[in-house]
N, C-alpha and C positions, 0 to 999 in steps of 0.2 A: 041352467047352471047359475049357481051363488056370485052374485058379484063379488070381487077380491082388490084388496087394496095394488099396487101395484106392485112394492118389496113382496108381496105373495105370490106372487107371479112365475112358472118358473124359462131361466134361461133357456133359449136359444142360441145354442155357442158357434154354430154354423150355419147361418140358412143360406138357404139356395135361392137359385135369381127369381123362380116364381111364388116363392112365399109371401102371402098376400099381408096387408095389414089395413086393413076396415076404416075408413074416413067419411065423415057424411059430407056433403059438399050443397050448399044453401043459394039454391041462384033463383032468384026472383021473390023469395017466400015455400020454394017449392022445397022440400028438403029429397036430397039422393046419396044413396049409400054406394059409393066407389072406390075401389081398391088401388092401392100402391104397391109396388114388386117390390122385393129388392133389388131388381134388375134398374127400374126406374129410377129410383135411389141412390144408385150408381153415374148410371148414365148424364143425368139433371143434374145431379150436385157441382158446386161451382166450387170445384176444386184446381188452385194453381198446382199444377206439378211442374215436372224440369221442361225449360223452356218459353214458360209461359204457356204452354198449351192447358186446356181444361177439361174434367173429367177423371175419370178412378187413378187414384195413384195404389202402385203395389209396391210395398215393402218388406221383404223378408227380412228374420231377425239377422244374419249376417249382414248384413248390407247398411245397419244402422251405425257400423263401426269402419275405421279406413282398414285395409288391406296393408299386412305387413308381409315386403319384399327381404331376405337377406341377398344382401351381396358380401360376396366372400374376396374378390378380384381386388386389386388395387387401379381399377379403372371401370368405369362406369358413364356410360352418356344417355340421359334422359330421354324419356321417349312421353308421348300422351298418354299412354298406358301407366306411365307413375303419375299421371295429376290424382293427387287427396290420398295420395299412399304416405306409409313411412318404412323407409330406406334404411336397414340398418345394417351398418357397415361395419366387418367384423375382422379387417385382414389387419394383423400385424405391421406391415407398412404403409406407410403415405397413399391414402386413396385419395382419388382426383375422382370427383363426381363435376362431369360437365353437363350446362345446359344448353344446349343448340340453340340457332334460329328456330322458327318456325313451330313452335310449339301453340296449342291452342289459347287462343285469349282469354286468360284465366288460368291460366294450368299456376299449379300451387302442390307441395307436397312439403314433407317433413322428415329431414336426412339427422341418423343421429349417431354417432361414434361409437358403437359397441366394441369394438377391439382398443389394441397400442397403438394402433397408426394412427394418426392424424386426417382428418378430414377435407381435403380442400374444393373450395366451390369455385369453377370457374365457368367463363363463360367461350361459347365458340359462336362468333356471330352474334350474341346477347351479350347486355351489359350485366354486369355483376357489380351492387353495394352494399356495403356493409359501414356499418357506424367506424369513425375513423381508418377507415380500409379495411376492415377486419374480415376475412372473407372463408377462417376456417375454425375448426371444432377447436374446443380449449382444453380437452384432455378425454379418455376414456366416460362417457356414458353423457357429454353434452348432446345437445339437441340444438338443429337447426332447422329454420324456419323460412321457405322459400315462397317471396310473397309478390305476385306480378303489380309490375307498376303501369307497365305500358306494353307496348306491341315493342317483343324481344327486350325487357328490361325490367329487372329485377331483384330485391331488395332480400337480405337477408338478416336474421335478425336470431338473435337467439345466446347459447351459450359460444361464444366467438373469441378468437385470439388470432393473431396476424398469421396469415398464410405462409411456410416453407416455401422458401426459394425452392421455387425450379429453374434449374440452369441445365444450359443443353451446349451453350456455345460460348466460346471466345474466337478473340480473333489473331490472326497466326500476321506478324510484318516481317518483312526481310530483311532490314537492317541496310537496304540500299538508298530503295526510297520511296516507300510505304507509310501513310501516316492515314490516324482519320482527324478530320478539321471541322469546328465550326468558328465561324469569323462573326466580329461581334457579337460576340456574346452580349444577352441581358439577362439581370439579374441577381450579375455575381460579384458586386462587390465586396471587398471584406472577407475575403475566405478564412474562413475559420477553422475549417477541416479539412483533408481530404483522404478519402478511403481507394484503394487501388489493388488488385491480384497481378502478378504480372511472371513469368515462368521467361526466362532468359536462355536465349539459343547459346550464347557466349559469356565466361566470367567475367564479372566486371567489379572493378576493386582500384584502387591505386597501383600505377604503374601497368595498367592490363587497358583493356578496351574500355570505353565511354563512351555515352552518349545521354540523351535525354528522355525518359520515362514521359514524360509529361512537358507541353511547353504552352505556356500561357501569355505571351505574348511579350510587348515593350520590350527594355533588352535583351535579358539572360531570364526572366521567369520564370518556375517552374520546377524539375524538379529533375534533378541532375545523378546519374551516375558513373563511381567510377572518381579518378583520381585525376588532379594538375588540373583543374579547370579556371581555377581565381588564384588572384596573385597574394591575398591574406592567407588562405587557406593550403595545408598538406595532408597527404595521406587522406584525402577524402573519400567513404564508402558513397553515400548518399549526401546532397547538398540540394538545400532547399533554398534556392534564388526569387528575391523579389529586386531586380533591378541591380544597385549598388549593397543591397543587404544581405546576407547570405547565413544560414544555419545548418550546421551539417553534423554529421555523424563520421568521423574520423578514426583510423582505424591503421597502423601501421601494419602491412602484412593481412591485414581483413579484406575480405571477397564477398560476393552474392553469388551464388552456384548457381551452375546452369545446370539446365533440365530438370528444375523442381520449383513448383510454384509457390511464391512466397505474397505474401499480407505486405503492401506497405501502408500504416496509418501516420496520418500529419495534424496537429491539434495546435489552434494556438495558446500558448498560457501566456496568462496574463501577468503572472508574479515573480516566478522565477524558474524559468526554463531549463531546461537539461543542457539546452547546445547554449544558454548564453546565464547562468549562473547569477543570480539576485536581479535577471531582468526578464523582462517579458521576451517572447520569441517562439519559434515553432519547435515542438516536440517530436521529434522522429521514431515511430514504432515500427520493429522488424518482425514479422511471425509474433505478434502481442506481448514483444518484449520491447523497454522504451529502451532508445539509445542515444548516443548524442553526445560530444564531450568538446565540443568547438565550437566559438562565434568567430566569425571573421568580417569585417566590414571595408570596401572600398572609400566610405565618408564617415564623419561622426554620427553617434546615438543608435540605438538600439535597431532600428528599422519596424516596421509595422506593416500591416496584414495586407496581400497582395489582392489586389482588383484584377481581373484578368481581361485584357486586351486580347485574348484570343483561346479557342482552347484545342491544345495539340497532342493527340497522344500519339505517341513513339517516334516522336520527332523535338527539336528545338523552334522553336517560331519568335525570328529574331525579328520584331517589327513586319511580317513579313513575310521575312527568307527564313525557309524551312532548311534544315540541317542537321546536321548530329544522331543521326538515324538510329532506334532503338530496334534490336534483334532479338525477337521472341515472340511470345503470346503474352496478351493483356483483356483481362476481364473485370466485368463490375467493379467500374472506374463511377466515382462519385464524390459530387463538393459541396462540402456543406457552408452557411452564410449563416447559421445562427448556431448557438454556443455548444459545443461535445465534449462531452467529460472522458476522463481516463477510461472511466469503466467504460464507456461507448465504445471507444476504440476498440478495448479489449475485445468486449462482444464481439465487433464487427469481425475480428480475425476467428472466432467460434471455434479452435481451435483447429483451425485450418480447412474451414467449408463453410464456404459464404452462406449468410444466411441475409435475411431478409431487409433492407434497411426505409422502407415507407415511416417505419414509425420515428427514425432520426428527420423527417420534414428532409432527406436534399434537395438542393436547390438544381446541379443535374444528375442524370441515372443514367449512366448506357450499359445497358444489358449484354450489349457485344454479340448480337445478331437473336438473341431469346425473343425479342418482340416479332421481329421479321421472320424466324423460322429457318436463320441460316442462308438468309437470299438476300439478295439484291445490294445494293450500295448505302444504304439508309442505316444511321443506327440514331434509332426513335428516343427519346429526352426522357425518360418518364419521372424526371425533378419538376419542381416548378417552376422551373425558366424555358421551360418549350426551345433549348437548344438543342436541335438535328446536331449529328454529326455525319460528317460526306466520308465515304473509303476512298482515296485516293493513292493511283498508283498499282492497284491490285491486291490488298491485303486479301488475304482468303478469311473465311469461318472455319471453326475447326472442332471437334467435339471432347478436345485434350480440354478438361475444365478442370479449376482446385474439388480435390477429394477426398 
């Protein structure tokens, strides 16, 4: 046979493991003509495949791409069989893709919004971050990107927007002598804001029942409903106490209805406030309407922004002595210590269903038993002033939340 360049050559598109291929092999001077398999080939070659082990790696042509999962549910919890998949989520509502403990070290996959719902990643047992908390899908057709960082913890990164509040709980007081407390607070001086839900067992208005929504310690702090509580002040709806300072929403014949939960928002302005007219003071927002038509003061000058010596919701906390017991439910109670604009407020009332407030920075956050699961005495801070609040007295959890 003519010898042939080797492009003359023709393929072998399959060979099999005893196809020989001809080598001469030169040991001493002596020359010897010995063959290679393809078996040999195989076997010898110093191939890293998965693991680190060595030897034949098999690849089919599916397998060179991820594995795409729909899921149609508006729940979904990860399993190792989704590591290096992509997850595309197609339900018209709010899907909650959780990732468990215990998943393999390394597991990674790539979740992406194909329907209207919204995407949210959370974690059970595993941490879940996202760049400034961001931790869900930012509209129809983002992608997300789940990238392990550590053993159970997690980083997500992609097309992102702040997660939908999930609310599951408030907490229900009795108006006798139910309150939740945390003492010394830190933190919180200067409050600048404060965001509150709160659903009223009993009307409260002038000349009708009162007591205190909120109490923040030192005198009279905090935040008052209901009428005849200060000797400046009449017909007060709502009144906002820092000590001898007071700003309220005033209301001849005005009430706050029971059995409907309502938005209270509190902002300070700096220039010229609703309840004190060409001066600074707190603005009082009812269901994301501003109100306010009253300054009343027990000393001269304007008054300025309350520091709280304590923080007390559904009660008064006079130095102290708790009192003036609030009757109802109160959820996502939150104070803010750096600056919130009208429209902030506004959002926060979202048209009457809380929505998510991490990206207002508060200083605290009580979820009103959502961190806990509805248990125990504890309601967890998730502001940055790591203030616990204690249930004292019995409050229950209740699953009546704003809707």
């Amino acid at each position: 046979m003519a010898n042939k360049k080797i492009t003359e050559l023709t393929d072998l598109p399959s060979p099999a493991g005893a196809d020989i291929l001809a080598i001469v092999d030169d040991v001493a001077g002596t020359a010897t003509t010995k063959k290679v398999t393809a078996t040999n080939l195989m076997t010898l070659a110093p191939v890293q495949s998965v693991n680190g082990s060595t030897g034949a790696v098999t690849v089919s042509g599916t397998d060179l791409f991820s594995d795409i999962v729909s899921e149609t549910t508006t729940a979904r919890t990860l399993s190792d069989s989704d590591n290096g998949k992509v997850i595309v989520c197609s339900n018209a509502g709010q899907v909650i893709v959780t990732i468990p403990s215990g998943l393999t070290s390394g597991f990674n996959c790539t979740i992406t919004q194909g329907g209207a719902g919204t995407v949210t990643i959370a974690g059970s047992g595993a941490s879940i971050n996202g760049f400034n908390d961001k931790t869900a899908t930012a509209g129809q057709y983002a992608v997300v990107n789940v990238i392990p960082v550590g053993t159970n913890a997690y980083y997500v990164d992609g097309d992102l927007t702040f997660a939908p509040l999930i609310n599951t709980y408030s907490v229900d007081f009795d108006g006798t002598n139910d309150y939740a407390n945390a003492v010394s607070p830190s933190s919180l001086s200067n409050v600048e804001a404060i965001s509150l839900w709160f659903k009223p067992d009993v009307v409260y208005g002038p000349g009708l029942l009162k007591s205190y929504v909120l109490g923040l310690g030192g005198s009279d702090r905090g935040i008052a409903l209901g009428g005849a509580w200060f000797g400046p002040l009449s017909n007060e709806v709502i009144t906002i106490a820092n000590d001898n300072h007071l700003w309220s929403y005033t209301a001849s014949g005005g009430s706050i209805s029971s059995g409907t939960w309502h938005h209270l928002g509190v902002r300070w302005e700096s220039t010229s406030s609703s309840t004190n007219s060409g001066n600074a003071g707190y603005d009082i927002y009812l269901d994301g309407t501003k109100v306010g038509n009253t300054f009343g003061t027990y000393t001269s000058g304007i008054g300025t922004k309350i520091t709280t010596a304590a923080i007390t919701t559904a009660a008064r906390n006079r130095s102290g002595t708790i009192s003036q017991y609030y009757n109802g439910k109160i959820d996502e109670f939150a104070i803010f210590t750096s600056a919130i604009s009208e429209s902030d407020i506004i959002s926060m009332y979202n048209s009457g269903i809380p929505g998510p407030l991490a990206s207002y920075s508060p200083a605290l956050w009580w979820r009103m038993g959502d961190i806990a699961g509805g248990s125990g005495t504890t309601i967890t801070d998730q502001g940055s002033g790591g203030n616990d609040g204690t249930l004292t007295n019995g409050p229950t959890f209740s699953t009546d939340i704003p809707s």
